[in-house]
PyMOL CGO cylinders between C-alpha atoms (Angstrom):
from pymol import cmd
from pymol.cgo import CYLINDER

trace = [
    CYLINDER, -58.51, -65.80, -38.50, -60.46, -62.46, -39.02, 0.3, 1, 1, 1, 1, 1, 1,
    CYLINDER, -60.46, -62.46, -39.02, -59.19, -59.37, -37.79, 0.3, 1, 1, 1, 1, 1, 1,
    CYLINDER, -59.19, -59.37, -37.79, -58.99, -58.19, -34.85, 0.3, 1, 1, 1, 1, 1, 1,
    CYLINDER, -58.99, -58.19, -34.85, -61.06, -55.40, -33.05, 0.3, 1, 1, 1, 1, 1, 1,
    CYLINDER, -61.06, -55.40, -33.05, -58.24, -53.06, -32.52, 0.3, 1, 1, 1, 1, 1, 1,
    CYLINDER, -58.24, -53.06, -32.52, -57.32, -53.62, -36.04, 0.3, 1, 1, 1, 1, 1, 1,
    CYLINDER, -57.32, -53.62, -36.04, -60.70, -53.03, -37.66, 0.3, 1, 1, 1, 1, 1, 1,
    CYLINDER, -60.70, -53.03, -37.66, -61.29, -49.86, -35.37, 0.3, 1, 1, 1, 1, 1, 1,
    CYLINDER, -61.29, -49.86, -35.37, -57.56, -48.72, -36.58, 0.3, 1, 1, 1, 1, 1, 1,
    CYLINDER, -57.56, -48.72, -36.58, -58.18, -49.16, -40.20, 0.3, 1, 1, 1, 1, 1, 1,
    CYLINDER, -58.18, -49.16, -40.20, -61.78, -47.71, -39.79, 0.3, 1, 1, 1, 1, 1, 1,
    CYLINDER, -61.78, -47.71, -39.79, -60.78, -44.25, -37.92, 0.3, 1, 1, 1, 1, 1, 1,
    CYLINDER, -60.78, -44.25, -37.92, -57.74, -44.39, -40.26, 0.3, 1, 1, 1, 1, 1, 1,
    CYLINDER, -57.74, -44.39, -40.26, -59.66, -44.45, -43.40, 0.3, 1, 1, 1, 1, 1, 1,
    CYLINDER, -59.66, -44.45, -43.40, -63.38, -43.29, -42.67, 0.3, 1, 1, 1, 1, 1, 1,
    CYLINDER, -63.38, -43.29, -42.67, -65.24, -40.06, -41.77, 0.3, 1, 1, 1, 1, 1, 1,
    CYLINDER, -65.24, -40.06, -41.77, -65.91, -41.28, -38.45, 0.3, 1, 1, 1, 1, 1, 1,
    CYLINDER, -65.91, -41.28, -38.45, -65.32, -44.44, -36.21, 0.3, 1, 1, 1, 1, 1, 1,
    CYLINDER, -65.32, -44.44, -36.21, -68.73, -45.94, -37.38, 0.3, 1, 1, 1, 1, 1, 1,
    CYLINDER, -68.73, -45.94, -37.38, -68.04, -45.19, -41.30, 0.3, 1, 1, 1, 1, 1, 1,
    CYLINDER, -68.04, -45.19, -41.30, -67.52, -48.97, -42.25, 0.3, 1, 1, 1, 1, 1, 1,
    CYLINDER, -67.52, -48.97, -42.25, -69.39, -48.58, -45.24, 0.3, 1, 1, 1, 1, 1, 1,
    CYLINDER, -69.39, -48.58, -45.24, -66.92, -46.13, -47.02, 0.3, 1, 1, 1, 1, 1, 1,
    CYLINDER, -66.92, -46.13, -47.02, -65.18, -48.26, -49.92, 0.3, 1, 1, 1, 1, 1, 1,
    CYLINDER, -65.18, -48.26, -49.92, -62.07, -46.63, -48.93, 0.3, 1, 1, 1, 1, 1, 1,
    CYLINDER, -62.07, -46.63, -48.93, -62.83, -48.67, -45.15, 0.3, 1, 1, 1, 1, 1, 1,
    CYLINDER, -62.83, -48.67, -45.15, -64.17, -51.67, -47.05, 0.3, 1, 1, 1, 1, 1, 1,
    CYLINDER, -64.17, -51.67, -47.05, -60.19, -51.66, -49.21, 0.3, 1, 1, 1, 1, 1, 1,
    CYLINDER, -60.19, -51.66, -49.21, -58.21, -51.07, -46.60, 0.3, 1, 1, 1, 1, 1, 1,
    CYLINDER, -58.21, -51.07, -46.60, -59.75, -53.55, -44.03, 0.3, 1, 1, 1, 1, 1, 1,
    CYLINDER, -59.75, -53.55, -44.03, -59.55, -56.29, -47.10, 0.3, 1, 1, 1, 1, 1, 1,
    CYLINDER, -59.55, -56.29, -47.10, -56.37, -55.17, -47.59, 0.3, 1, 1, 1, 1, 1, 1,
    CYLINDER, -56.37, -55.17, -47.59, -55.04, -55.79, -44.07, 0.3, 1, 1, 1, 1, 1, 1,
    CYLINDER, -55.04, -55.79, -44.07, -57.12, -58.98, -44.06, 0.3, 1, 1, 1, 1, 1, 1,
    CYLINDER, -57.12, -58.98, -44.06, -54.94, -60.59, -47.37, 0.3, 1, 1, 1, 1, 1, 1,
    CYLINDER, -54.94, -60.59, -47.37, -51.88, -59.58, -45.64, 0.3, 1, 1, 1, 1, 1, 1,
    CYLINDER, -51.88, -59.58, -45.64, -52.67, -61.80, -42.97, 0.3, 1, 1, 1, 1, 1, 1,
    CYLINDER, -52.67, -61.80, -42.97, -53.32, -64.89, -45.13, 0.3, 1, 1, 1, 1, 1, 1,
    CYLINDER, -53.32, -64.89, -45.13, -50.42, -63.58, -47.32, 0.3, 1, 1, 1, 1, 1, 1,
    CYLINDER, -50.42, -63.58, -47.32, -48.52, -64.58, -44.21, 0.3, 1, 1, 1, 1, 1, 1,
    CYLINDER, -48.52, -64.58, -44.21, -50.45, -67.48, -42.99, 0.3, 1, 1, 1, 1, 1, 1,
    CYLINDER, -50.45, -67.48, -42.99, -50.41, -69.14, -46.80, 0.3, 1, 1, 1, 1, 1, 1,
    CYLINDER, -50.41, -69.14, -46.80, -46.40, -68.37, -46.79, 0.3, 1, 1, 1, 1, 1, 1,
    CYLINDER, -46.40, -68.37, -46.79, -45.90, -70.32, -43.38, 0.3, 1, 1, 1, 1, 1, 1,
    CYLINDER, -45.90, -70.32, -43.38, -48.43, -73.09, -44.25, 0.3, 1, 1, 1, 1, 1, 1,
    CYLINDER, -48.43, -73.09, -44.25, -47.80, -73.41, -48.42, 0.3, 1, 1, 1, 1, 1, 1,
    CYLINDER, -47.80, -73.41, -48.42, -50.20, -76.78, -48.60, 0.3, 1, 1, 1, 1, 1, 1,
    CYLINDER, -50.20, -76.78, -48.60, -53.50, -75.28, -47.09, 0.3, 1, 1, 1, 1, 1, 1,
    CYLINDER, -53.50, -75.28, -47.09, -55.28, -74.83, -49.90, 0.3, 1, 1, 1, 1, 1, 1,
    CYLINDER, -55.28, -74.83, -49.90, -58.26, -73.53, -48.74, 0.3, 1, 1, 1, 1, 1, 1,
    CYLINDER, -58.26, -73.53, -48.74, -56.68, -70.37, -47.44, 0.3, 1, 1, 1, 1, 1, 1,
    CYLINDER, -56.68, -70.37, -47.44, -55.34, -70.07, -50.65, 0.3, 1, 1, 1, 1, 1, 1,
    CYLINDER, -55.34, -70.07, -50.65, -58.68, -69.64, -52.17, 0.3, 1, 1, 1, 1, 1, 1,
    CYLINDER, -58.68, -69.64, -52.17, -60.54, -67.84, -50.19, 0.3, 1, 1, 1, 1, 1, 1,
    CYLINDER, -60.54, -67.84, -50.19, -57.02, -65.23, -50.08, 0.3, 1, 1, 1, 1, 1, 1,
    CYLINDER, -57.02, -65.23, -50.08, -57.45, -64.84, -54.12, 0.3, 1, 1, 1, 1, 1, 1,
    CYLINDER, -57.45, -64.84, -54.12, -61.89, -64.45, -53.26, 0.3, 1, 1, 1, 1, 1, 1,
    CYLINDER, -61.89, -64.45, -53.26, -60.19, -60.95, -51.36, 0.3, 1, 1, 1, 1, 1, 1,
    CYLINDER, -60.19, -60.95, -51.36, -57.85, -60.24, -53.98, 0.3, 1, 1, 1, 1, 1, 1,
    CYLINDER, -57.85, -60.24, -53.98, -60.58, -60.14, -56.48, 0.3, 1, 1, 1, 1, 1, 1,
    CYLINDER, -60.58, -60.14, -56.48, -63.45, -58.83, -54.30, 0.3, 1, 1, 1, 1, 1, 1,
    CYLINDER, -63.45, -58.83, -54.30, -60.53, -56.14, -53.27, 0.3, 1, 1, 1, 1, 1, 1,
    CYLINDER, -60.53, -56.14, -53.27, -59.96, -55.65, -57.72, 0.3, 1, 1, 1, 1, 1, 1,
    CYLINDER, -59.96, -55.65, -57.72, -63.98, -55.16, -58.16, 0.3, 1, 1, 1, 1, 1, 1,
    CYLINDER, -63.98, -55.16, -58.16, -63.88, -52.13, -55.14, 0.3, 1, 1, 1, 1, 1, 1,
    CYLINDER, -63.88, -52.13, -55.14, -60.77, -50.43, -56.51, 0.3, 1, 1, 1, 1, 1, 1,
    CYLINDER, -60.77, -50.43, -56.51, -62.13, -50.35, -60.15, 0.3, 1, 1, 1, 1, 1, 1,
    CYLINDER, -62.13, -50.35, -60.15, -65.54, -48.93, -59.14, 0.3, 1, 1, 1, 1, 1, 1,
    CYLINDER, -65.54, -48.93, -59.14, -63.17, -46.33, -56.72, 0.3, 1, 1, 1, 1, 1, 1,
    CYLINDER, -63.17, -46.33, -56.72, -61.33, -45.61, -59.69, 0.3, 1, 1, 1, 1, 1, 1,
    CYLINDER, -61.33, -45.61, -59.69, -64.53, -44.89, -62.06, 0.3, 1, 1, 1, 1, 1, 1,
    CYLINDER, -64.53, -44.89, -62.06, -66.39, -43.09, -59.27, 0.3, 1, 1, 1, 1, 1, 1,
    CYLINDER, -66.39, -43.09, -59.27, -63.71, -40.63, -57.91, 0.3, 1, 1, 1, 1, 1, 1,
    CYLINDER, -63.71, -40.63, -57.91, -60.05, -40.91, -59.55, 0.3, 1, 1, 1, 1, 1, 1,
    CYLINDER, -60.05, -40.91, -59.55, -57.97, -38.64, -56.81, 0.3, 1, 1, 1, 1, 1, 1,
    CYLINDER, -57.97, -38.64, -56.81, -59.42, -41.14, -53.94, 0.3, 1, 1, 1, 1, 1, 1,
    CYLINDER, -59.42, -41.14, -53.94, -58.56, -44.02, -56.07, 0.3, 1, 1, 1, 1, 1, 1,
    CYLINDER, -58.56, -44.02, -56.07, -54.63, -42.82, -56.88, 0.3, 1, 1, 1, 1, 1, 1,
    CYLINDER, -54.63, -42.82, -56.88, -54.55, -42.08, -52.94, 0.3, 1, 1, 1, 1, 1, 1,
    CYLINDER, -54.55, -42.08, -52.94, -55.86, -44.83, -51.84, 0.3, 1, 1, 1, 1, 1, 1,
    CYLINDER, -55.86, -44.83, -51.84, -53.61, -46.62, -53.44, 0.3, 1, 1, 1, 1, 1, 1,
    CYLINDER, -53.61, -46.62, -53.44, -50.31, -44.57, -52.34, 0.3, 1, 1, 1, 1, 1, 1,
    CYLINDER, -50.31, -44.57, -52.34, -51.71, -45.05, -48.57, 0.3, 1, 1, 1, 1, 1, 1,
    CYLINDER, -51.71, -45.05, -48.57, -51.96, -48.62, -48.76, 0.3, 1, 1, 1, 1, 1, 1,
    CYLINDER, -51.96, -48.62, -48.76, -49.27, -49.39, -50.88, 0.3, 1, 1, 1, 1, 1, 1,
    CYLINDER, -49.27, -49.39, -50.88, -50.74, -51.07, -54.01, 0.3, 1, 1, 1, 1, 1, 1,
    CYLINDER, -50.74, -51.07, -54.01, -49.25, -50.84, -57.18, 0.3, 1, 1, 1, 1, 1, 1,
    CYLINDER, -49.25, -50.84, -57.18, -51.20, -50.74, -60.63, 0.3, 1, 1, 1, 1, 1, 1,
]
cmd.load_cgo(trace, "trace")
């Protein structure tokens, strides 16, 4: 259930310098953003597999680590980021 190559390329020229800037921890948020939405969905429709839960809440927390070294490195990215993608804090 990874994403999709016309998702990843979406998210990438969406968020990124350039088509090839996957390394960008803006890229690296947003594409494990769009990636817990999916199991978000996937966890709703099948509530007993367990091991999507897990690995979902591995994201979430890889996703937490990014966002607070975004948010100690450069603040204004950080509060747009968030805005863009819809995350509260």
């Amino acid at each position: 259930m990874a994403l999709s190559k016309e998702t990843t390329s979406a998210v990438v020229s969406k968020f990124g310098a350039n088509e090839n800037d996957t390394g960008n921890s803006k890229v690296q948020i947003a594409l494990l953003t769009e990636r817990i939405k999916q199991l978000t969905a996937h966890v709703q429709r099948f509530p007993k597999d367990t091991s999507c839960k897990r690995s979902m809440m591995k994201l979430v927390g890889q996703r937490r680590k990014m966002l607070k070294y975004l948010e100690r490195r450069e603040l204004e990215t950080y509060r747009s980021l968030l805005k863009e993608l819809g995350l509260r804090k």
